[in-house]
C-alpha positions as CSV (number, residue, x, y, z in Angstrom):
1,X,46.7,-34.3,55.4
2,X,43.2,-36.0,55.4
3,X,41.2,-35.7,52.3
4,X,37.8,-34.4,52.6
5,X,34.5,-33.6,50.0
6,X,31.5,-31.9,50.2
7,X,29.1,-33.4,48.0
8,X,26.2,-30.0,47.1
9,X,23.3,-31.0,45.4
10,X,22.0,-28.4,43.8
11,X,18.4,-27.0,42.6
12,X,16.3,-28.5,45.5
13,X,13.1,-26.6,45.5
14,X,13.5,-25.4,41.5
15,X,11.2,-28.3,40.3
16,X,9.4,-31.2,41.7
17,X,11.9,-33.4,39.8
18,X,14.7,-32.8,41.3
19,X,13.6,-32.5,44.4
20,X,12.5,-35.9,43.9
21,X,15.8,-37.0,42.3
22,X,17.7,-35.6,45.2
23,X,16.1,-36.9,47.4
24,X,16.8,-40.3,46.3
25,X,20.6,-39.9,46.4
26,X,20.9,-39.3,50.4
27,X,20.7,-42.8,51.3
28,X,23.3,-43.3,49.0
29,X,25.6,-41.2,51.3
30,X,27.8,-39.3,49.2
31,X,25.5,-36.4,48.6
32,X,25.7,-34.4,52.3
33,X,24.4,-30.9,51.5
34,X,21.7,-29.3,49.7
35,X,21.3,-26.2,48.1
36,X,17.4,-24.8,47.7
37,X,16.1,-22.4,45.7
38,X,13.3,-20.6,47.6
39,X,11.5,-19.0,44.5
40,X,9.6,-21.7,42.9
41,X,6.3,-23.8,44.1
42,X,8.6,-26.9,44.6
43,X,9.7,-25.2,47.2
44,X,7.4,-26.4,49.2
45,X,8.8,-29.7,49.9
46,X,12.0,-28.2,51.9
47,X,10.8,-29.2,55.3
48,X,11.2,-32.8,54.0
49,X,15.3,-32.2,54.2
50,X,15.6,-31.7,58.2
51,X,13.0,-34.0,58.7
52,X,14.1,-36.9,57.1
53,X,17.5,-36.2,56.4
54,X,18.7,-34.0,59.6
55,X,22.6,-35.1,58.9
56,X,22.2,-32.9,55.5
57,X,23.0,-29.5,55.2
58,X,20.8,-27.3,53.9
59,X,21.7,-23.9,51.8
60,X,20.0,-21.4,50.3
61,X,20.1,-21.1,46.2
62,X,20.3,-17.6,46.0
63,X,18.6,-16.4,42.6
64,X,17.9,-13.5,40.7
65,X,18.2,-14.7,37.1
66,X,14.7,-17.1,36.7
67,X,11.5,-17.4,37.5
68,X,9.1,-15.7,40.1
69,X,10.3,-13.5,42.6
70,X,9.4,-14.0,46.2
71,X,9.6,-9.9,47.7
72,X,6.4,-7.9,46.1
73,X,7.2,-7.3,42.7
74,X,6.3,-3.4,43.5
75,X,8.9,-3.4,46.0
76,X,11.9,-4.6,43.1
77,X,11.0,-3.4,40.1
78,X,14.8,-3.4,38.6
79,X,14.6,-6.6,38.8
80,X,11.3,-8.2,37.8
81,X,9.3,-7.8,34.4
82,X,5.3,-7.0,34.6
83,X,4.9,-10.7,35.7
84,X,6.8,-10.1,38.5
85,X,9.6,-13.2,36.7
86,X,12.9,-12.0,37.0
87,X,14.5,-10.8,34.0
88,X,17.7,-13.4,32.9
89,X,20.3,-12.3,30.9
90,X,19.2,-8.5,31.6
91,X,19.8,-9.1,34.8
92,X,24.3,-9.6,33.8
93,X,23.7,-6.4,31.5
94,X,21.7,-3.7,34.1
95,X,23.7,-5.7,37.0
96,X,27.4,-4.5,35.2
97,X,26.0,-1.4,34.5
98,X,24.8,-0.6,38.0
99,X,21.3,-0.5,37.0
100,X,20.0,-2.4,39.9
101,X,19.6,-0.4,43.3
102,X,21.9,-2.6,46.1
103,X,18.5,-2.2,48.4
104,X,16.2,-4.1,45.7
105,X,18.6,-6.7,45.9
106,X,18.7,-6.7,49.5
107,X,15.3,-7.0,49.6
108,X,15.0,-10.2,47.4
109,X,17.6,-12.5,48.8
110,X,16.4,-11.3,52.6
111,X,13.1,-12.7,51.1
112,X,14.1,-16.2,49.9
113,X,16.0,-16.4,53.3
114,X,13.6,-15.4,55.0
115,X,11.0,-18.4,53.1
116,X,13.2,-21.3,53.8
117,X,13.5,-20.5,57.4
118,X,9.9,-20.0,57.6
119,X,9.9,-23.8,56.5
120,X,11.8,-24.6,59.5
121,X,14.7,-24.8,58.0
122,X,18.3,-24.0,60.1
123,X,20.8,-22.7,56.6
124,X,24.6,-24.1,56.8
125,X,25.5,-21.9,54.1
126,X,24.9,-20.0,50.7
127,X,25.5,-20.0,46.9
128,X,23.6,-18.8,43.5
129,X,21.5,-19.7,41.1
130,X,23.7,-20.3,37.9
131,X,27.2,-18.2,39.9
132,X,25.3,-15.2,39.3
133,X,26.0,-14.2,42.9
134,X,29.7,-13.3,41.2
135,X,28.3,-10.6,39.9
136,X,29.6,-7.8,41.9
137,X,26.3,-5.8,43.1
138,X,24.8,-9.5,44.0
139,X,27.8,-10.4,45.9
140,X,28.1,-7.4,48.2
141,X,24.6,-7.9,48.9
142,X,24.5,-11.2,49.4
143,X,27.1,-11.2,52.2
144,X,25.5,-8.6,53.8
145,X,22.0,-10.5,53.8
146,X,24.2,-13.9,54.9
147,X,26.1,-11.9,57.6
148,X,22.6,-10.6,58.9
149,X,21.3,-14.0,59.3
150,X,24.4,-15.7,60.6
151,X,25.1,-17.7,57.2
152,X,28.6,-17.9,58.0
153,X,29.4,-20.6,55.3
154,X,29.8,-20.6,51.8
155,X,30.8,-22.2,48.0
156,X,34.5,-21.3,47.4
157,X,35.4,-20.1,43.7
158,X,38.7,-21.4,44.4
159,X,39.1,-23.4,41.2
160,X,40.6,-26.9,41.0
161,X,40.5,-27.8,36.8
162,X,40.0,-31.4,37.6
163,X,41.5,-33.9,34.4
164,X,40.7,-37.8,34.0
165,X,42.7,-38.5,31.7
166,X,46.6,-37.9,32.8
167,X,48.9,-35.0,32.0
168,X,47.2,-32.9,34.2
169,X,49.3,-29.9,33.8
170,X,49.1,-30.0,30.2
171,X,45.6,-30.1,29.8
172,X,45.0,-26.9,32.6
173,X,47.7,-24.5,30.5
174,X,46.1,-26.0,27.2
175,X,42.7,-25.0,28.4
176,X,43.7,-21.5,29.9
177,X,45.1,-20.9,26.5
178,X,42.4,-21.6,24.4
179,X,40.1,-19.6,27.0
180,X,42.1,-17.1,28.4
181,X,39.2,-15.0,29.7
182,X,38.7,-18.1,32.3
183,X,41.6,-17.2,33.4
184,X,40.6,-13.7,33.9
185,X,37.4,-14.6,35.2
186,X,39.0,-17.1,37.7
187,X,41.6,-14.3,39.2
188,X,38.5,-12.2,39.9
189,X,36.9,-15.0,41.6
190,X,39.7,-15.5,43.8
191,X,39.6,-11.8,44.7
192,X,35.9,-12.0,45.7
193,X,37.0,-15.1,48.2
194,X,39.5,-13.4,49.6
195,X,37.1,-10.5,50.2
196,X,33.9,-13.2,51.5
197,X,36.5,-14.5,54.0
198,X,37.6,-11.3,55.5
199,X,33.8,-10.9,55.9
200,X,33.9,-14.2,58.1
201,X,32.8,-16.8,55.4
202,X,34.1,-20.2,56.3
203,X,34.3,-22.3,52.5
204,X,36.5,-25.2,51.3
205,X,40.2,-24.8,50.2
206,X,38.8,-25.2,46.8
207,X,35.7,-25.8,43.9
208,X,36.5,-29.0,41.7
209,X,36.0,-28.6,38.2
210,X,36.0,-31.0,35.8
211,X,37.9,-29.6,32.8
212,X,36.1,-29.5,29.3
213,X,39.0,-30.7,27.3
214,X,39.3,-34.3,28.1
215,X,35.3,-34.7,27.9
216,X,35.1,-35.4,31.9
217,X,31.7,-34.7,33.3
218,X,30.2,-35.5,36.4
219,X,27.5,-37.9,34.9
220,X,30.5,-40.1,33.9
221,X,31.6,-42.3,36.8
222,X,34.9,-42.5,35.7
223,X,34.9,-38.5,36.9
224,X,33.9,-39.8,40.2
225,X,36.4,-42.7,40.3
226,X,39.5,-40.8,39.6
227,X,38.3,-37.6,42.3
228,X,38.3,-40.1,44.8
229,X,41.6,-41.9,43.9
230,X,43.6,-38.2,43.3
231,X,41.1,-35.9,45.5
232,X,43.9,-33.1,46.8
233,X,44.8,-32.8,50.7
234,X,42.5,-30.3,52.8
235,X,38.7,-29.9,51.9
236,X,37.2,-29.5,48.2
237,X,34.1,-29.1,47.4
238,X,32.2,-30.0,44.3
239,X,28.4,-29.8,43.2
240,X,26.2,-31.5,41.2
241,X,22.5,-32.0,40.0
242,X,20.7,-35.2,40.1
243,X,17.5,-35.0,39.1
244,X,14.1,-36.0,36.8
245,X,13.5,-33.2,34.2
246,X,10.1,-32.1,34.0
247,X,8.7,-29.2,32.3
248,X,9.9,-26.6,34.5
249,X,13.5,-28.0,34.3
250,X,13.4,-27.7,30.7
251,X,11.6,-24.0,30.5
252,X,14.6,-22.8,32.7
253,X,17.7,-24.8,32.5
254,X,20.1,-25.9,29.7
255,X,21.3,-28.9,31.7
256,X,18.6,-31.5,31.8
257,X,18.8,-34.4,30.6
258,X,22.4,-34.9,31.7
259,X,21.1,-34.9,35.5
260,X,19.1,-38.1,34.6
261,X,22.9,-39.5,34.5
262,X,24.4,-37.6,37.5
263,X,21.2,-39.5,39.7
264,X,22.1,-43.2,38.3
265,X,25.6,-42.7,39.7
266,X,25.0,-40.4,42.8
267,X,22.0,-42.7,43.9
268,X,24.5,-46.1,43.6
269,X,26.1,-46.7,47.3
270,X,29.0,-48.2,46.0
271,X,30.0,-45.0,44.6
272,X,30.3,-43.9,48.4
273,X,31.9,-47.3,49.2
274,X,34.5,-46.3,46.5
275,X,35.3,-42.9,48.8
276,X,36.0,-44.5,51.5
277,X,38.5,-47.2,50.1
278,X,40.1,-44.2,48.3
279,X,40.7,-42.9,52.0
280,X,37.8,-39.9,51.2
281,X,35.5,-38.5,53.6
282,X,32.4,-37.2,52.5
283,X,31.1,-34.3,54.5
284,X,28.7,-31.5,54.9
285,X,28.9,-27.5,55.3
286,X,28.3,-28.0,58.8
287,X,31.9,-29.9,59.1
288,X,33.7,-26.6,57.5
């Protein structure tokens, strides 16, 4: 069976830094789709992605966790503060509790949609700021709003735990076992899959993720090395975030520094040349 990998950056749009930091990876040619957030003023650099880079795919971030909103803040008020910022962690809380009207939600992501394709952008496909989209009130509405405008792709939450160092088995029971709520969490995911692709969604056979136990993270190249070599049959996909941290990164976002150390590898097209003697191909959304 032929081995292929979607490469997602992302946090396009979020800050000016990774923007630029993306941006600097497609030459490379392992990174082939993009994800953008559509609710920050470094947003306004998305038409650069079709125009320069018209083989990437282009998503849209969905968020309603952090920063400004783009609808009217009158229009959501469940969702927004006075400054019209969205409201974080008391988004999860009023979100599990129902306290956030399905239509206000509708109303938000239609916006941010609505945004990137004013920018002349044509989406592939959709996912969420910080897999807040899982939440079940922002999942429902988000495949109504990707149905609408024919979004008919998305991230799976399939999960692959993905080990570096040997004894792979081992290492997935011994990490369900000293998070069992993962595993809880996981099944539910792979509920809300099965529901997105009855709804039409078209997603990868699976989400690779590198498992916490053995220290593997993506800014390690040894991470990207042994994907390549032992990368399963059919189509995974895995994301990442390459980028500069500026100050808005760091305002909003506990992973920042570390992206410095994603965008030295993902930038380095050897690493792609590595993929392709491992037998890999590296594609976009729109090859799903």
């Amino acid at each position: 069976m032929p081995r292929r990998l979607i490469v997602n950056a992302d946090g396009f749009g979020f800050t000016y830094g990774n923007n630029r930091g993306i941006l600097e990876c497609f030459p490379a040619g392992v990174i082939k789709s993009v994800s953008v957030n559509a609710n920050f003023p470094a947003v306004e650099e998305s038409p650069r992605l079709p125009a320069e880079f018209p083989d990437v795919s282009v998503g849209v971030h969905l968020n309603l966790t952090v920063g400004p909103c783009v609808s009217d803040p009158k229009t959501i008020p469940d969702l927004v503060n006075e400054e019209g910022e969205f409201l974080g962690a008391v988004f999860v809380r009023k979100a599990l509790v129902g306290g956030i009207p399905r239509d206000q939600i509708v109303r938000e992501l239609t916006a941010q949609v609505e945004r990137l394709q004013g920018y002349g952008i044509r989406l592939t496909h959709w996912d969420g700021h910080q897999n807040k989209h899982l939440l079940p009130p922002f999942f429902g509405a988000a495949l109504e709003v990707a149905r609408r405008f024919g979004i008919e792709r998305m991230r799976t939450h399939v999960h692959h735990l993905f080990t570096v160092r040997g004894a792979r088995r081992m290492r997935v029971v011994a990490h369900y076992a000293s998070h069992p709520w993962r595993g809880v969490h996981n099944t539910m995911k792979w509920l809300l899959m099965r529901k997105a692709r009855k709804a039409g969604m078209r997603m990868a056979d699976r989400l690779i993720t590198p498992s916490l136990l053995d220290g593997t993270r993506k800014f390690h190249r040894e991470f990207w090395s042994e994907l390549f070599h032992r990368l399963p049959g059919g189509t995974s996909e895995v994301y990442c975030h390459p980028g500069y941290p500026d100050e808005t990164l760091r305002q909003h976002a506990d992973y920042v520094d570390e992206r410095l150390g994603e965008l030295e590898l993902l930038r380095d097209p050897a690493l792609a040349e590595e993929a392709v003697r491992c037998g890999v191909e590296l594609i976009s959304f729109r090859e799903i």
